[in-house]
DRENPA-250605 format. One record per residue (C-alpha): residue in three letters; x negated, y, z; residue number from 1. Coordinates in steps of 0.02 Angstrom, whole numbers, always signed. Example, Ala and Ser with C-alpha at 12.3 -4.5 7.8 and 13.67 -1.06 7.14 Angstrom:
{r->Ala; X->-615; Y->-225; Z->+390; k->1}
{r->Ser; X->-684; Y->-53; Z->+357; k->2}
***
This chain:
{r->Unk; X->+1176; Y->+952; Z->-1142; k->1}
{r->Unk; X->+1152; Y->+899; Z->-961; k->2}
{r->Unk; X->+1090; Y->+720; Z->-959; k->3}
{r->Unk; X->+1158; Y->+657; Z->-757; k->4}
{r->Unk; X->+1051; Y->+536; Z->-666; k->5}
{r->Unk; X->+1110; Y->+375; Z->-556; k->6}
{r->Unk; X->+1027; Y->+366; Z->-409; k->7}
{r->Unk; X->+1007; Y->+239; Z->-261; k->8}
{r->Unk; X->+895; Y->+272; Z->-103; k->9}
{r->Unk; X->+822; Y->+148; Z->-3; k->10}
{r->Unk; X->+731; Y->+221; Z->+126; k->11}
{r->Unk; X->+580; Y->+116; Z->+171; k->12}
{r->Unk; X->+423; Y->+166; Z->+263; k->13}
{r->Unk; X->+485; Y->+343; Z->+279; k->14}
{r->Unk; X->+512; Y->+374; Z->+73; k->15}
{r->Unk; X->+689; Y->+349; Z->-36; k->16}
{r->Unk; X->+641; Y->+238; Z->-185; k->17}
{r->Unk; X->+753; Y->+289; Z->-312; k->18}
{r->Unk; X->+815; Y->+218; Z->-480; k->19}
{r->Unk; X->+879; Y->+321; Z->-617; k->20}
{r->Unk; X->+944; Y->+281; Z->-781; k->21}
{r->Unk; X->+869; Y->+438; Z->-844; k->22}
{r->Unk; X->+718; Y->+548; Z->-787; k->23}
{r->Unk; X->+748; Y->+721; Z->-709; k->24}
{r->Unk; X->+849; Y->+836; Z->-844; k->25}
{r->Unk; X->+823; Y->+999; Z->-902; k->26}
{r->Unk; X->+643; Y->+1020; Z->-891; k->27}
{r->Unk; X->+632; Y->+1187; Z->-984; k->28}
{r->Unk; X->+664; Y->+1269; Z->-835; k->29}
{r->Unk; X->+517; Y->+1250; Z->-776; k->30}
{r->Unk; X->+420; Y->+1209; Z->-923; k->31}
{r->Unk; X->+459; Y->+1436; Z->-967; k->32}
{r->Unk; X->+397; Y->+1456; Z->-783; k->33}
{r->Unk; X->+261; Y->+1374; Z->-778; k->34}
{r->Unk; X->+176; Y->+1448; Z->-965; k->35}
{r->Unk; X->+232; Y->+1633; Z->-933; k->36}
{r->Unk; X->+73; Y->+1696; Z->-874; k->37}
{r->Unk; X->-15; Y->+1594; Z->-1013; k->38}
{r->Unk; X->-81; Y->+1706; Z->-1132; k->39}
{r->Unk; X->-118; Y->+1539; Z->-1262; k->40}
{r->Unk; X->-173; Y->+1669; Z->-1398; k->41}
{r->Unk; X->-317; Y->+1727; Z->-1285; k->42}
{r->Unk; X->-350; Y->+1542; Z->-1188; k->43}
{r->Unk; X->-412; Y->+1468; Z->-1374; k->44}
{r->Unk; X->-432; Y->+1615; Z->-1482; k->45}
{r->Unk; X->-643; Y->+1590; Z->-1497; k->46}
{r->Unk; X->-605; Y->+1397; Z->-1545; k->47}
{r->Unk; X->-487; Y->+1438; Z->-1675; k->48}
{r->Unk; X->-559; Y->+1583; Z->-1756; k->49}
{r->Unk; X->-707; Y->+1481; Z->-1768; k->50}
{r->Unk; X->-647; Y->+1333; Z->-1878; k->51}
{r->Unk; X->-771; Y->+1213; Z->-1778; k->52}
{r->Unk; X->-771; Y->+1054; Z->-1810; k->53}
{r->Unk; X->-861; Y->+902; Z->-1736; k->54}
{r->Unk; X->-993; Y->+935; Z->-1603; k->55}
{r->Unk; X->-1000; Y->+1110; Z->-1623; k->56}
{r->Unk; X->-816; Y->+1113; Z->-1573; k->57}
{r->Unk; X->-831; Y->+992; Z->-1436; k->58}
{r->Unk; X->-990; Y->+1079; Z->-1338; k->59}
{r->Unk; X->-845; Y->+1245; Z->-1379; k->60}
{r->Unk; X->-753; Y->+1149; Z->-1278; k->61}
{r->Unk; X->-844; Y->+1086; Z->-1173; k->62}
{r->Unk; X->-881; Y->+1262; Z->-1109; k->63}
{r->Unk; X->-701; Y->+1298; Z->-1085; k->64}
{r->Unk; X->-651; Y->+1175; Z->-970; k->65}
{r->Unk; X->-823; Y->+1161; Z->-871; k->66}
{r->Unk; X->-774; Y->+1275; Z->-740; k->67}
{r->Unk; X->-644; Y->+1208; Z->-632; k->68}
{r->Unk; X->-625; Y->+1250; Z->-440; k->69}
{r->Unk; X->-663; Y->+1123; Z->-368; k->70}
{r->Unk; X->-553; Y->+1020; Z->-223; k->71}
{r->Unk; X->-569; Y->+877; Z->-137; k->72}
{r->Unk; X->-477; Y->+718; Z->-159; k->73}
{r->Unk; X->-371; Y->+726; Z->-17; k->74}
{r->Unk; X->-313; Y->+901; Z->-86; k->75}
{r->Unk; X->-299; Y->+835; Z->-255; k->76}
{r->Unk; X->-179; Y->+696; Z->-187; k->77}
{r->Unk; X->-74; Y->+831; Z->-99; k->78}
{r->Unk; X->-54; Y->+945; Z->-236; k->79}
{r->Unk; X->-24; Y->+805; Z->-360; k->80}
{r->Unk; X->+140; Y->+726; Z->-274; k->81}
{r->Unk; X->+190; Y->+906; Z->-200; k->82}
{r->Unk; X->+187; Y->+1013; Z->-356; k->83}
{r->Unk; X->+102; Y->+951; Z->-503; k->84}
{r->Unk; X->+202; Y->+785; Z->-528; k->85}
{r->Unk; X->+344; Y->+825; Z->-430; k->86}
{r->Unk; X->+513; Y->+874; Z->-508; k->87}
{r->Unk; X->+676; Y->+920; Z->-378; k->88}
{r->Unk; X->+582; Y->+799; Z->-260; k->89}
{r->Unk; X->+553; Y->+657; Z->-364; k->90}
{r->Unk; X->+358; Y->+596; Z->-415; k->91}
{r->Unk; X->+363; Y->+459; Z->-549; k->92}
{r->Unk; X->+256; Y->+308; Z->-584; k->93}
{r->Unk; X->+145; Y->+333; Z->-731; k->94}
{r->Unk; X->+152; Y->+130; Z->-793; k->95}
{r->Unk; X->+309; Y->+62; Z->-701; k->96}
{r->Unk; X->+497; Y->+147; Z->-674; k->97}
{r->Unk; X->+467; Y->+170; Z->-502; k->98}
{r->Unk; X->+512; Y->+347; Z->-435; k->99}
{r->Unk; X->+508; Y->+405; Z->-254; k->100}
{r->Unk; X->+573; Y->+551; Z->-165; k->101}
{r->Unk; X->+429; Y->+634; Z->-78; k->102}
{r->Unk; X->+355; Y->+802; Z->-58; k->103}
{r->Unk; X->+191; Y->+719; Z->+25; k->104}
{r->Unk; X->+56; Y->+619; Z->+5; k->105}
{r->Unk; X->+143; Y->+435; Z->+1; k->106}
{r->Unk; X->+130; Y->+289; Z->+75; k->107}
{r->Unk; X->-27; Y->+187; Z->-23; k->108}
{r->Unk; X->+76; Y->+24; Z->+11; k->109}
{r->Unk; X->+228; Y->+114; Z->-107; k->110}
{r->Unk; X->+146; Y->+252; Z->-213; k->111}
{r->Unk; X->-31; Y->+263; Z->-245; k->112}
{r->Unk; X->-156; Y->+374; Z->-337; k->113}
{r->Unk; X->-215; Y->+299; Z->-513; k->114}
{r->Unk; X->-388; Y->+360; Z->-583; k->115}
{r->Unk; X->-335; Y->+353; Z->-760; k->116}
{r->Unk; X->-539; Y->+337; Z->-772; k->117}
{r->Unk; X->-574; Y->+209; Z->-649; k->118}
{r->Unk; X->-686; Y->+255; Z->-517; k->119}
{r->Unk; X->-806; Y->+119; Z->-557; k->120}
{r->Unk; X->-857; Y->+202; Z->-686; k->121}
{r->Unk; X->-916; Y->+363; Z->-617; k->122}
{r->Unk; X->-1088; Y->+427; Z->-673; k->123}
{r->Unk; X->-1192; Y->+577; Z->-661; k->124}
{r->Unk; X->-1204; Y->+722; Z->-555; k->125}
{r->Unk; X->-1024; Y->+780; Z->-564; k->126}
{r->Unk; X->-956; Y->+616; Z->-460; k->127}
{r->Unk; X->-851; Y->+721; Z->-332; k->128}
{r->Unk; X->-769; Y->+811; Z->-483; k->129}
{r->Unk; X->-722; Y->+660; Z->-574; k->130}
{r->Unk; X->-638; Y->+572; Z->-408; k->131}
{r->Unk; X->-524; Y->+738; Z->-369; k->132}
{r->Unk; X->-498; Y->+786; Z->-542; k->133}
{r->Unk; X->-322; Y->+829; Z->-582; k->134}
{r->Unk; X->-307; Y->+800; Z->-765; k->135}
{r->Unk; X->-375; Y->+622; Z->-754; k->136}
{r->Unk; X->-257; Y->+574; Z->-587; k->137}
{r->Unk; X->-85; Y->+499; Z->-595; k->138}
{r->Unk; X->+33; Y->+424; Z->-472; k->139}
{r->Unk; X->+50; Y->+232; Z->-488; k->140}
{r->Unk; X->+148; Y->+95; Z->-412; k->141}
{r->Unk; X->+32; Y->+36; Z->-273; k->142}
{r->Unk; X->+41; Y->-154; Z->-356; k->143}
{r->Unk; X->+18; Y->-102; Z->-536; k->144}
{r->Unk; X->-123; Y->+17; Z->-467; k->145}
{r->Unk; X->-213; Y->-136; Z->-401; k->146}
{r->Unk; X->-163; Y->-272; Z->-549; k->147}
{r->Unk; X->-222; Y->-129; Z->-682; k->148}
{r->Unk; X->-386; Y->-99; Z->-575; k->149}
{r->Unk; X->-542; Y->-34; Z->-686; k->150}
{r->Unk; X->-483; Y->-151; Z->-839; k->151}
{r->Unk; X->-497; Y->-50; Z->-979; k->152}
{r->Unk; X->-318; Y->+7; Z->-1072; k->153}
{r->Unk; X->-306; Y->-114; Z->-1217; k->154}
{r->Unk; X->-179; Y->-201; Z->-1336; k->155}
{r->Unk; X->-118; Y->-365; Z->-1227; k->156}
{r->Unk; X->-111; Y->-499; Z->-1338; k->157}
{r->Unk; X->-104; Y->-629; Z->-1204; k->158}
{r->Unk; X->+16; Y->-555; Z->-1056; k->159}
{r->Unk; X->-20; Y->-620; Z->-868; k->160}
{r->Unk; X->+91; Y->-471; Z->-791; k->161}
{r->Unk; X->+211; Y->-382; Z->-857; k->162}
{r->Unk; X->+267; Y->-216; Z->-765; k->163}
{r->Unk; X->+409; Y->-112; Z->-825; k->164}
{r->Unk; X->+323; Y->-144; Z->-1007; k->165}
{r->Unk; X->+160; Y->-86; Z->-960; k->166}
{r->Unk; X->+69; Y->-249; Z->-978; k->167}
{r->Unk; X->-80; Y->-332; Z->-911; k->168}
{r->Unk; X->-167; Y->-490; Z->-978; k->169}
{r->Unk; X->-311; Y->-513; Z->-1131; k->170}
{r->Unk; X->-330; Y->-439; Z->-1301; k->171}
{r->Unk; X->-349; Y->-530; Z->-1450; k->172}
{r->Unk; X->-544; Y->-530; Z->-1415; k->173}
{r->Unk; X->-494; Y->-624; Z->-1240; k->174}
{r->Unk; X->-554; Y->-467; Z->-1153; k->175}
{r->Unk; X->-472; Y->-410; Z->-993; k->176}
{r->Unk; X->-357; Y->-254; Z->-1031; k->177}
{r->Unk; X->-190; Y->-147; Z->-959; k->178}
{r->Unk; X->-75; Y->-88; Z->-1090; k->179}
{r->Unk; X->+12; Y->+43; Z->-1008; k->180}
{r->Unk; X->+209; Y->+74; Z->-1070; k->181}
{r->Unk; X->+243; Y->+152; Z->-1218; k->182}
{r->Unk; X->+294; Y->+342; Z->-1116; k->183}
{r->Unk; X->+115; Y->+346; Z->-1046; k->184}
{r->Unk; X->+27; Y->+289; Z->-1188; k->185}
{r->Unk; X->+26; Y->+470; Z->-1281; k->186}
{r->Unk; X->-48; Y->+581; Z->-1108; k->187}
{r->Unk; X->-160; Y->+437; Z->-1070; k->188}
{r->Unk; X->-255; Y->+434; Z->-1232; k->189}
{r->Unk; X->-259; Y->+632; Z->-1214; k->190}
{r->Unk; X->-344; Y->+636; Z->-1048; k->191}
{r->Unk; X->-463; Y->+513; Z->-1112; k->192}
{r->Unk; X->-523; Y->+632; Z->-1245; k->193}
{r->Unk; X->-519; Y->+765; Z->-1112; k->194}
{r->Unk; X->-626; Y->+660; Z->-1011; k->195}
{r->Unk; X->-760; Y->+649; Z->-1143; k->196}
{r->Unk; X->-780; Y->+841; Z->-1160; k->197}
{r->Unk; X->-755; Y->+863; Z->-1008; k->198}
{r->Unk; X->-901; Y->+746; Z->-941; k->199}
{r->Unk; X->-1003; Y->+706; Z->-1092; k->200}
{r->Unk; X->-915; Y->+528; Z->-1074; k->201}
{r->Unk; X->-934; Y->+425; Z->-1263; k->202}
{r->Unk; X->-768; Y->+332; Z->-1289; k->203}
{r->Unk; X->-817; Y->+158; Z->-1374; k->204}
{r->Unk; X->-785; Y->+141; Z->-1543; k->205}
{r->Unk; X->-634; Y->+26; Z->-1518; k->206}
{r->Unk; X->-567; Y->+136; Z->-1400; k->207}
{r->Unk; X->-569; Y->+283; Z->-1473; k->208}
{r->Unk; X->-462; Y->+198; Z->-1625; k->209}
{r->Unk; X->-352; Y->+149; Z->-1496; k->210}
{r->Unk; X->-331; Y->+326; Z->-1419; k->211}
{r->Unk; X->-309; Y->+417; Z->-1577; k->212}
{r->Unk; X->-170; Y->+298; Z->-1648; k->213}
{r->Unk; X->-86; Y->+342; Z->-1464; k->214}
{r->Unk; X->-118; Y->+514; Z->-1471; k->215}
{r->Unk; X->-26; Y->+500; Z->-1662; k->216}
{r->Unk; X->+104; Y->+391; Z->-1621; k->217}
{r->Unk; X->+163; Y->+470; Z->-1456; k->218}
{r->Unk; X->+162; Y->+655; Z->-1477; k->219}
{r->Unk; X->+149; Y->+807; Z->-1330; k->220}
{r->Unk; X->+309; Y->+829; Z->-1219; k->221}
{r->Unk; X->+368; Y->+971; Z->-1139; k->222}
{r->Unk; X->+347; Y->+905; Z->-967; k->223}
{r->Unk; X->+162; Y->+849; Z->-1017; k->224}
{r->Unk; X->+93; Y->+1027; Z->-1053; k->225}
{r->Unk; X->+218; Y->+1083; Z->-885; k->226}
{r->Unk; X->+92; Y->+962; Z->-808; k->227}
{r->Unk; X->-43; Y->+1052; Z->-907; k->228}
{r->Unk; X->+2; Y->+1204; Z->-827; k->229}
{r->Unk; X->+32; Y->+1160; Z->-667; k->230}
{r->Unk; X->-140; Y->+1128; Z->-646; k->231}
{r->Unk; X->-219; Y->+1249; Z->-704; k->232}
{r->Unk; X->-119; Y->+1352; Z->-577; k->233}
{r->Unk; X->-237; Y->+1228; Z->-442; k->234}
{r->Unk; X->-400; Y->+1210; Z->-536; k->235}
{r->Unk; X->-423; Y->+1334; Z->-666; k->236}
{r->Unk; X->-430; Y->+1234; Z->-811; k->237}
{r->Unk; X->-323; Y->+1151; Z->-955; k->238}
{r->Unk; X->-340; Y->+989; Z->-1056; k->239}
{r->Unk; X->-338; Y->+1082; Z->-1247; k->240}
{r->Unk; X->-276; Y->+930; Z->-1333; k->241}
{r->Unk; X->-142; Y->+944; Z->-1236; k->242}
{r->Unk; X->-109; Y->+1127; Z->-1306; k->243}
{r->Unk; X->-178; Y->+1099; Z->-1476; k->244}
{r->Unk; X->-144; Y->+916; Z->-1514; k->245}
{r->Unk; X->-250; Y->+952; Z->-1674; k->246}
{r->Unk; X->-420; Y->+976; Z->-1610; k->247}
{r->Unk; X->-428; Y->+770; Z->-1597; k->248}
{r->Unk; X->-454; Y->+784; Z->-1797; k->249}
{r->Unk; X->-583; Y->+894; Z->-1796; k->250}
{r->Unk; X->-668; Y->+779; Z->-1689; k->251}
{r->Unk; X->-760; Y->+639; Z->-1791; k->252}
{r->Unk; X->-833; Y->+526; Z->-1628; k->253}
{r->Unk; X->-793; Y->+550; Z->-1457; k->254}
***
C-alpha cells in the first residue's frame, strides 16, 4: 500500500529541510535494482560450506572484505549523500529526524558526515581507509554530530541531551555515552562488528553485549542491505552481517 509523505521545505543555506511523517515509501524498487547483479550464492558460498565458526570464520572474513577500492574522503562524502544514502532526493539523519533535500555534499553547518567509529580512534596502517570508509560513514545532524563526538554508544542512564530519542548523557557506570534512536541502533551495532573484521578492531567486552542485544533486537531492513549494495557498487565490498545476520553467533568475541 502506498504510505504518502508530508512535506515542508525551508530552504536555508541553499538546501530544503524537510519533515515527513513517514520516510520515503516503496523501497523495493530499488532494493530489486540494486541486488540483481548479486550473485549472494557465489559472494558467501566458501563461508557457508565451511561451517566456520569463531576465528577461523572471522580471518574467512576478514579476507572477504579486505579488498576494497579505495577513495578518498571527499569522494566518500559525495557518493554517500548522492547515491548511497539518497532516496528521490532526500538524505536522512542517522540519530535525529532531520532529512534534507540534496544531491551534494551539504552544508557542514546543516548535514554533516558521522564516523560511526570516531576518528579518534584510528590506528594502524590502514588510517586513510578507515576515514573514507563507506560502511562505517553516516550522515548526521551537524549538532548531534558534534554533541555525540567520539563518546562511545552506550545505554544513557543519566540524559544531558536528548535528540529526536537518540540520547546523550552517562551510563549507569557515570561514563560518557550516545544512545543513538532506536531505528539506528540495529545497522550501528552491525557496522561495528564489520569494523572488527574488517580492521582487526576488539570490541570491549561491554560493548560487544551491547551490540549483539542491538543486532537481536533490531533486525536487517530492506533499505539497510539497499545501502549494502549500494556500496559495493563504489568500493567493492559488503558488510556480511548485513547479508547473513547469523554469522554474529558464530562469532564467540569480537
Amino acid at each position: 500500500m502506498k504510505k504518502y509523505v508530508y512535506v515542508v521545505f525551508i530552504l536555508v543555506f541553499g538546501l530544503s529541510i524537510v519533515n515527513s511523517l513517514e520516510i520515503i515509501p516503496e523501497l523495493k524498487n530499488y532494493y530489486d535494482g540494486a541486488i540483481d547483479y548479486f550473485y549472494y550464492d557465489n559472494y558467501y558460498k566458501d563461508i557457508l560450506d565451511s561451517n566456520l565458526s569463531n576465528d577461523e570464520l572471522k580471518c574467512k572474513l576478514s579476507l572477504l572484505v579486505n579488498n576494497p577500492k579505495y577513495i578518498s574522503y571527499n569522494e566518500a562524502r559525495y557518493e554517500l549523500y548522492s547515491y548511497v544514502e539518497n532516496y528521490d532526493g532526500i538524505v536522512s539523519c542517522v540519530y535525529t529526524d532531520l532529512k534534507i533535500e540534496t544531491n551534494k555534499i551539504p552544508n557542514p553547518n546543516i548535514m554533516n558526515t558521522e564516523h560511526t567509529f570516531p576518528q579518534s580512534w584510528f590506528f594502524g596502517d590502514l588510517i586513510t581507509y578507515m576515514k573514507s570508509d563507506l560502511h562505517g560513514l553516516k550522515p548526521s545532524q551537524s549538532r548531534a554530530n558534534s554533541i555525540r563526538g567520539n563518546n562511545p554508544y552506550g545505554i544513557v542512564e543519566n540524559i544531558k541531551h536528548n535528540l529526536d530519542d537518540s540520547l546523550s548523557g552517562t551510563d549507569k557506570h557515570n561514563n560518557n555515552v550516545f544512545e543513538p534512536a532506536d531505528k539506528s541502533k540495529g545497522q550501528i551495532a552491525r557496522i561495528m562488528f564489520y569494523w572488527s573484521i574488517r580492521y582487526n578492531w576488539n570490541i570491549p567486552g561491554d560493548k560487544e553485549e551491547l551490540f549483539r542485544n542491538w543486532h537481536s533486537k533490531y533486525p536487517v531492513t530492506e533499505l539497510e542491505i539497499l545501502r549494502n549494495s549500494r556500496i559495493e557498487d563504489i568500493i567493492g565490498t559488503r558488510n556480511p552481517f548485513i547479508d547473513e545476520p547469523n554469522l554474529v553467533n558464530k562469532i564467540i568475541d569480537f
